[in-house]
C-alpha positions in Angstrom: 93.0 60.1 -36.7 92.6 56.5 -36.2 95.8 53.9 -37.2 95.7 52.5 -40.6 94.0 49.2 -41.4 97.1 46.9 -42.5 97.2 45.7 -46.1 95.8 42.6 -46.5 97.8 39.8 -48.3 96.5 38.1 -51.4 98.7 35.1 -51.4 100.2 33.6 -48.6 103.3 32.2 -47.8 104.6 29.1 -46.7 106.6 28.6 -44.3 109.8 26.5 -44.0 112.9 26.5 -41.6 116.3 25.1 -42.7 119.5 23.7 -41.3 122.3 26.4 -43.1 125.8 26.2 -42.6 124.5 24.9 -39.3 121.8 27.2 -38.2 118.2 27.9 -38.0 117.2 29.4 -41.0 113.5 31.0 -42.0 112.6 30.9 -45.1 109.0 31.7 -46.7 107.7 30.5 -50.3 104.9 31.5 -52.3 103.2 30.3 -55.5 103.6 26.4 -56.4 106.6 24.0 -55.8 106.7 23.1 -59.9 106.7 26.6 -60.9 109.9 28.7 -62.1 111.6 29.2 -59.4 112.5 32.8 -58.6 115.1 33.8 -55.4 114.5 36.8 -53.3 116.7 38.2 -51.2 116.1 41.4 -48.6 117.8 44.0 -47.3 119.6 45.6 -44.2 116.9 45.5 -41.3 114.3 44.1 -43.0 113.0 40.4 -43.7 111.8 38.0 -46.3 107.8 38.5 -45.4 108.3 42.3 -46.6 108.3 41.0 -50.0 104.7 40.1 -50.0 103.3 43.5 -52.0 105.3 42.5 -55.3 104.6 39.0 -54.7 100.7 39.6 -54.8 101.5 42.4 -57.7 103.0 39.3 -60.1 101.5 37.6 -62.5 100.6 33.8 -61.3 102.9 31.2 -62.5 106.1 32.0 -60.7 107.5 30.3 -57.2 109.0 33.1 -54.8 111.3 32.0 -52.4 112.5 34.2 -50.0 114.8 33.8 -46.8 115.3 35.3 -43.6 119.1 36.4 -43.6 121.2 35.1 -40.8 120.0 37.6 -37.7 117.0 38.9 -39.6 113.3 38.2 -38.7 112.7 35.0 -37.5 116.4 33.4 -38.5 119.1 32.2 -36.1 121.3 35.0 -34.7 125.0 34.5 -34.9 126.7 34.8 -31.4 129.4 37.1 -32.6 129.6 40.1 -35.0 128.5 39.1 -39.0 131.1 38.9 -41.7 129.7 39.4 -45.1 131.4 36.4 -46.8 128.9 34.3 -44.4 126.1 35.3 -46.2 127.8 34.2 -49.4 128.3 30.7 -47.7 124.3 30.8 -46.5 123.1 31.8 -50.0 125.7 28.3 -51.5 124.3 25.9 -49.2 120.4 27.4 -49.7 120.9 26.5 -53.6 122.1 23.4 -53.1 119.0 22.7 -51.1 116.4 24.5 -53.2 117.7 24.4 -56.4 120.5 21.6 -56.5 119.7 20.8 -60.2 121.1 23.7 -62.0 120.9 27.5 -62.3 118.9 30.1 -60.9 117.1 34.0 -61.3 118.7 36.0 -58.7 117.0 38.8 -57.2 118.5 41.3 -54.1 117.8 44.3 -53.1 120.6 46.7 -51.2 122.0 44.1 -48.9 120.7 41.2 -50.4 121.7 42.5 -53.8 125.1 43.0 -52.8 124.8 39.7 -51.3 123.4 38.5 -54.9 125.8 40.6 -57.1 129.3 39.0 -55.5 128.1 35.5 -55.4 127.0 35.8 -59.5 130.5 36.7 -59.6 132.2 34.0 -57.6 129.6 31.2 -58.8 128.6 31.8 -61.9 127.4 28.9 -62.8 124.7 28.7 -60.4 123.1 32.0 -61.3 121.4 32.3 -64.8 119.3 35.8 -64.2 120.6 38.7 -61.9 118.0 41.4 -60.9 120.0 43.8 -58.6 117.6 46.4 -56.6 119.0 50.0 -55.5 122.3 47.2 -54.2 125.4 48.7 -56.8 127.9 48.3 -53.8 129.0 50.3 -50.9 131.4 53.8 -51.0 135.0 52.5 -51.4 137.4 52.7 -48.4 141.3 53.2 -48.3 143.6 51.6 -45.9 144.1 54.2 -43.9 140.1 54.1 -42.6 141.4 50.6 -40.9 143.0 51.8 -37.7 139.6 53.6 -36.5 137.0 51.5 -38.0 139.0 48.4 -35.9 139.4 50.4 -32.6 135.5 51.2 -33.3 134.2 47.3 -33.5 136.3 46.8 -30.7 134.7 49.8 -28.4 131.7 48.1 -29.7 132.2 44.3 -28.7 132.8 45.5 -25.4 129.2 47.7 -25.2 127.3 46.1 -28.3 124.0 48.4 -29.1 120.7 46.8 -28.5 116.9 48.0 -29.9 114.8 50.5 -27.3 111.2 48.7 -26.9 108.8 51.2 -28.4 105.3 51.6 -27.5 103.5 49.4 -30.1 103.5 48.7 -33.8 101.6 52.4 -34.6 104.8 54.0 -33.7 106.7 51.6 -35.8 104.5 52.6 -38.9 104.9 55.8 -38.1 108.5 55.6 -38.3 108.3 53.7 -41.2 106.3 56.4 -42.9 109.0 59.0 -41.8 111.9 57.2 -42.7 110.0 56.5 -46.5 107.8 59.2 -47.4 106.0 57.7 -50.4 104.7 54.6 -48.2 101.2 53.9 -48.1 99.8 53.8 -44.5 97.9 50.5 -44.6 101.2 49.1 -46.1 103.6 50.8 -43.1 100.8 49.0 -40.6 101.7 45.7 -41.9 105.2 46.2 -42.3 105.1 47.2 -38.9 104.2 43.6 -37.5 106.6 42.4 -40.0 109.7 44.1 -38.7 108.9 44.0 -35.2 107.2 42.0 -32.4 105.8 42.0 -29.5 107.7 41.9 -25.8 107.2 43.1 -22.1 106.4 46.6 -22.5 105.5 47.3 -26.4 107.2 45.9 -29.0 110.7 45.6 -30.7 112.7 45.2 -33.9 113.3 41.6 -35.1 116.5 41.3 -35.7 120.2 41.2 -33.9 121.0 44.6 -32.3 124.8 43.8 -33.4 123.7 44.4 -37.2 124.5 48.0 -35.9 127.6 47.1 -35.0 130.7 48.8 -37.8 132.0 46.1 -40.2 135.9 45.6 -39.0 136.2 44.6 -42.6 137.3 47.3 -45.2 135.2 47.5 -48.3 136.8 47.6 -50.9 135.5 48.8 -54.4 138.4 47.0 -56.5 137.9 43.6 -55.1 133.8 44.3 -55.7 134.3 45.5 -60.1 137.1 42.3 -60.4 134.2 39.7 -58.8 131.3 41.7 -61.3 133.2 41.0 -64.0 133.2 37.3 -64.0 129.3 37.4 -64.2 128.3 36.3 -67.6 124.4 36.6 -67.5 122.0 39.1 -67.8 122.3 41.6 -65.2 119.3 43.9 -64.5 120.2 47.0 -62.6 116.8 48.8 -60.8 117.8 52.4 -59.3 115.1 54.5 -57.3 114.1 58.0 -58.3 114.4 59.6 -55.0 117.6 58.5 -53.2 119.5 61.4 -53.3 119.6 61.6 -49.6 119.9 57.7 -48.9 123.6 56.2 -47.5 123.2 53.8 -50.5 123.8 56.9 -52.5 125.9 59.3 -51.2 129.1 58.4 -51.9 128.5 55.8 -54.6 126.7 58.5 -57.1 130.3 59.5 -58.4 131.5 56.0 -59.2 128.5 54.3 -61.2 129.9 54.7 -64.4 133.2 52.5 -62.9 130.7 49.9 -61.8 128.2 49.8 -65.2 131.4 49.2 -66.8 132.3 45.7 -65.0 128.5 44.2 -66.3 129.4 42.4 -69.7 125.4 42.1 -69.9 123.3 45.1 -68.0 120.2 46.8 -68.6 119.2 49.3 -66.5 115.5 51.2 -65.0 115.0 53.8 -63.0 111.6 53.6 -61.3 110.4 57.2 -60.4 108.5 58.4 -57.1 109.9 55.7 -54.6 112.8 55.7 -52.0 115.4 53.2 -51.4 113.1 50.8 -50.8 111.2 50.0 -53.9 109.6 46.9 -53.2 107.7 49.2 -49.9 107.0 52.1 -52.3 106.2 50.8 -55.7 106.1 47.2 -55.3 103.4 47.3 -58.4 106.0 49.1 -60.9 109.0 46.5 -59.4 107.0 43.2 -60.1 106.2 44.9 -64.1 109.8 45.8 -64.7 111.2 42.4 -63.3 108.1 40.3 -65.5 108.9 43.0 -68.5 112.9 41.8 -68.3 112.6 38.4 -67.3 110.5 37.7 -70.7 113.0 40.1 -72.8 115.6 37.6 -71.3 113.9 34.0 -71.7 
């Protein structure tokens, strides 16, 4: 069987590059510069361009920005391990760039979302609609996971992981595909040169190896519910149907009652027949939800 023809765009980006908190960062912006402004922001190992299928599946009218997070895609990679409150930081200084005149819709999705969630939190003045995809917070920790989780990041500064160079981008969509069984083929192709690029040999993931790396830093689920409950807009909370198996969802499952509870403002869809990452899988039923919301909300 011959390799998928990638999905073809309908609207491209632009793209821009940005001095934040004193790096190089990518960012990528569809749709005109007058129009309402809505933020993206992506997940673990994956980029701003992977947006593009709910982009072209909303209606005209709205600007999409989307950024590269620090050591994703084509961003500057940090030269040390990455701390989460620095992507709190990056998102600050990115509003008072893009959107220095007031507040903004928020969207994230699992790391991004996260990212999203806690800074609605800690500035709530600068965000005035929160759209939160499959991104409700990680499994708590206690302080007695500390001891091995810092004698782990330290085993790891000293060998940090890197990326094997795989054949060419057929295998990445074929990976893809595994990893997300309800992703269309000519979708995984493009994704594929999205996520990965070319180098001696084949090709290979864009992004810093030392995102594999364990976080030294404790999560921890109280901290998380007290910063939720200082957000005071309307929060829109977007599960997938078929997680079960997903990190994101082991482990977290138990406690999402706890977490509803710190939203003063939440609705909340499920949107069947997609994995974790719903803007690959049903990036047509996303864009309808967040238009559907958005107008219910102003």
């Amino acid at each position: 069987m011959s390799p998928a023809l990638p999905y073809q765009p309908h609207q491209l980006p632009r793209q821009e590059r940005l001095d934040i908190a004193g790096r190089q960062r990518h960012l990528l912006r569809w749709g005109p510069n007058d129009a309402p402004l809505l933020l993206m922001l992506h997940g673990w190992m994956d980029c701003a361009a992977t947006f593009q299928f709910v982009v072209d599946a909303m209606k005209e009218g709205w600007q999409v920005v989307a950024p590269d997070l620090r050591g994703f895609g084509h961003s500057e990679w940090d030269s040390e391990s990455y701390y989460f409150p620095d992507y709190l930081a990056d998102l600050d200084a990115l509003l008072d760039t893009i959107a220095p005149e007031g507040p903004v819709k928020l969207l994230g999705h699992s790391l991004g979302a996260m990212v999203a969630g806690l800074y609605a939190g800690v500035r709530p003045d600068r965000v005035k609609r929160l759209m939160l995809v499959e991104g409700f917070g990680l499994p708590d920790t206690r302080p007695e996971d500390a001891p091995a989780r810092y004698t782990r990041w330290l085993r790891e500064r000293r060998n940090p992981p890197s990326f094997d160079v795989l054949p060419g981008f057929d295998t990445v969509a074929r990976r893809l595909m595994q990893r997300n069984p309800h992703l269309r083929a000519d979708r995984a192709a493009w994704l594929a040169r999205q996520l990965a690029e070319p180098v001696e040999g084949g090709v290979r993931y864009l992004a810093d190896p030392k995102h594999k790396m364990v976080n030294p830093i404790l999560y921890r689920l109280e901290e998380a519910k007290a910063v939720w409950r200082r957000i005071h807009c309307p929060v829109l909370w977007v599960r997938a149907g078929d997680v079960d198996e997903h990190p994101m969802a082991q482990g977290v499952a138990a406690t999402l009652d706890e977490r509803r509870a710190c939203f003063a403002n939440l609705s909340e869809v499920v949107i069947p027949q997609c994995g974790h990452m719903v803007q690959w899988d049903q990036p047509e039923r996303l864009a309808e939800t967040l238009q559907h919301w958005l107008a219910q909300h102003g």
